[in-house]
N, C-alpha and C positions, 0 to 999 in steps of 0.2 A: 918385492922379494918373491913375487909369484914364481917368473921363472928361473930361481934357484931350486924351489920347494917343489913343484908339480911340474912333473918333464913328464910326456908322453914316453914308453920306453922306446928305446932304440941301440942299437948293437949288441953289446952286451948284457944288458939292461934287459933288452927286448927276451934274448934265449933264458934268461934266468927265469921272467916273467912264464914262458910257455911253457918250461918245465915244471914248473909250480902248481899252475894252472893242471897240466895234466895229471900229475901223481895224484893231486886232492882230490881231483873231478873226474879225469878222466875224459876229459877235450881237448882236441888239440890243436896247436897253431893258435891259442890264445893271445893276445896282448891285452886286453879291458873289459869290462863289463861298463854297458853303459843305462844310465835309466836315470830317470828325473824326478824329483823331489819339491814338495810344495815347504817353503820357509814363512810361516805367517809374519805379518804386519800389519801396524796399526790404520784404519782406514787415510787411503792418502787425502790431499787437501785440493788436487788437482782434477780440472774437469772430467778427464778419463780413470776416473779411480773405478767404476764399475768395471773395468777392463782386469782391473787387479782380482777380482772375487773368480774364486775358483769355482769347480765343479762340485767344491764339498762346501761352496758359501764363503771363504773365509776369504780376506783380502788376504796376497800373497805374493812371492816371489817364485815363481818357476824355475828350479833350478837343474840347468844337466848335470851329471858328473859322470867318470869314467874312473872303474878304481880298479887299481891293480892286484895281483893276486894275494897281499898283504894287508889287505884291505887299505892300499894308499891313492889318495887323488895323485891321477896320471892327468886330468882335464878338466874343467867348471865352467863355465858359462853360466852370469849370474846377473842377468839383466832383462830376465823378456817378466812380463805381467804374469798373474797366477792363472788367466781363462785360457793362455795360450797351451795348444796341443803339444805333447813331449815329443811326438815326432817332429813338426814344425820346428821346435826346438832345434834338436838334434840334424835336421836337414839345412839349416840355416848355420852350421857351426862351421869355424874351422877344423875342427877334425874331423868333417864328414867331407869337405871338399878337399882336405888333403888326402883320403883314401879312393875317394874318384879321382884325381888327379894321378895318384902312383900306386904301383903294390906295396904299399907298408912293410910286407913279409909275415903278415899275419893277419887276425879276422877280428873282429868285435862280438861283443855276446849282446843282443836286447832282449828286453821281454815284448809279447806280442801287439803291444800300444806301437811297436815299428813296422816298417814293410820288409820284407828278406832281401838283402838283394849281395850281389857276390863276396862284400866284407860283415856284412852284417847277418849273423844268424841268429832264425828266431823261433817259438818254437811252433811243430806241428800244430795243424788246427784239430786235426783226431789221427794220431797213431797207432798203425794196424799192425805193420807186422813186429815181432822179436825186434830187430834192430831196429824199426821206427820209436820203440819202447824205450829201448839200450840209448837211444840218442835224446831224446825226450830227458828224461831223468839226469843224464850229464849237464846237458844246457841247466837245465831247472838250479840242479846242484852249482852249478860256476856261476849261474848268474846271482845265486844268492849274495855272493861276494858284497855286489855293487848295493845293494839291499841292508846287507851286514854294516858295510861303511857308512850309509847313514844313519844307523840305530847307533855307531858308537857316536860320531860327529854331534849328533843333537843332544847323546845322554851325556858329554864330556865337554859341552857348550850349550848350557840349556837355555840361553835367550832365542837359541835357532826354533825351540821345542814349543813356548809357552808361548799363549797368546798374549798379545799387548806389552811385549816385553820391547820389540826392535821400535822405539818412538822414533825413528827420523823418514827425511825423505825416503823413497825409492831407491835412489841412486846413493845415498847412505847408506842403506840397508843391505845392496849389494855388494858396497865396498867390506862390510864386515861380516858377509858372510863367505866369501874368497879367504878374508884374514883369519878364520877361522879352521876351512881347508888347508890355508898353511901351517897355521898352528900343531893341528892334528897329523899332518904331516913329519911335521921339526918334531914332535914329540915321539914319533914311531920312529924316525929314527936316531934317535935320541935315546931311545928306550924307557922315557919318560913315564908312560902308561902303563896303571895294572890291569885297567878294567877292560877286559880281554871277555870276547865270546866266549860259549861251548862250543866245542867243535859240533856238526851238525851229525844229527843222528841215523843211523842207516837208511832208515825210511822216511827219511827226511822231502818233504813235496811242499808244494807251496801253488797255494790259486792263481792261477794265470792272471793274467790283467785284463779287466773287462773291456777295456779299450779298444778301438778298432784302430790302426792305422789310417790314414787319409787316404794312402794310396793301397791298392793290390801290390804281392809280393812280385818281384821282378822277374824275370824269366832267367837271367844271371845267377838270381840268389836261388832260385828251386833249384838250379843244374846244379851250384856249388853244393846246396844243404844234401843233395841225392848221393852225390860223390863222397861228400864225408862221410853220409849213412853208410855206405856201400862199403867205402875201407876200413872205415874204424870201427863200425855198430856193429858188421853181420859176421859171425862165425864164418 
């Protein structure tokens, strides 16, 4: 049922999404926010289980997702080990080789564990002028989204949350956390769900991601990120 429940947007879909994105945030040319999430699990039984312990100790599942401006899974990839890097992730996906392959008609949001490059923007590394600031603070704000969607996802399916809760293989463990994206999914639209965020508070910031990228930012993604600063950020 995956690809009834999580469609990446497109036509329609897609301009509903960038409108949204911008009234809230104030970014434009929106389609997802993307960033990766650690799902713990019980230590695995297989040679390479130290592959599974994360950066914070805990055996785990790596997970991408991409959530749309409703905080809905538009994407998942729910199979790589917990030590593996979110950009590797993310570089390894089909939705990153379908945006190097074509123009989407829109851009992706990450936080700064990615590299920039022409669909993916990420944020400054130190913001100097007004509009480096003015842009700064939208990303920040929009990417919350994809942050948002997993505080509900784990607090509305708490075996994602607790330790020692997923007892199966690997590859179990990934199957029910996809089934759980859908769930989350069928139930928003559904209208299922009460337990709904705050809206975020004006002065709303959030710590960058310690993370470094594997690679430097691309020479595509500064031209692109200069060009949005330039039309939308500056007076």
């Amino acid at each position: 049922m995956k690809k009834d429940f999580i469609k990446f947007p497109t036509g329609e879909y897609a301009r509903r999404t960038k409108t949204k994105f911008f009234v809230k945030y104030g970014f434009p040319n929106v389609l997802s926010c993307v960033d990766g999430t650690l799902i713990p699990i019980v230590c695995p039984t297989t040679a390479d289980k130290e592959e599974y312990r994360s950066r914070k100790g805990r055996f785990s599942i790596n997970v991408l997702a991409a959530a749309g401006a409703d905080m809905e899974f538009t994407n998942i990839v729910a199979r790589w080990k917990g030590s593996t890097h979110d950009s590797r992730v993310l570089k390894n996906s089909s939705l990153y080789s379908t945006f190097e392959e074509r123009d989407m008609g829109g851009i992706l949001i990450g936080d700064s564990g990615y590299a920039c490059n022409r669909f993916l923007m990420t944020p400054l590394l130190r913001p100097q002028t007004p509009a480096e600031q003015r842009y700064q603070r939208a990303l920040i704000r929009t990417r919350s989204t994809v942050e948002r969607m997993f505080g509900l996802l784990k607090n509305r399916f708490r075996c994602l949350h607790n330790n020692n809760t997923l007892r199966f293989s690997p590859r179990r463990c990934c199957i029910v956390i996809v089934a759980c994206a859908i769930l989350h999914n069928f139930g928003i639209k559904k209208g299922l769900f009460e337990d709904v965020l705050e809206p975020l508070p004006e002065d709303y910031d959030m710590e960058e991601n310690e993370d470094q990228p594997e690679v430097a930012d691309r020479p595509d993604g500064i031209l692109t990120r200069n060009q949005i600063i330039r039309r939308h950020f500056t007076n």
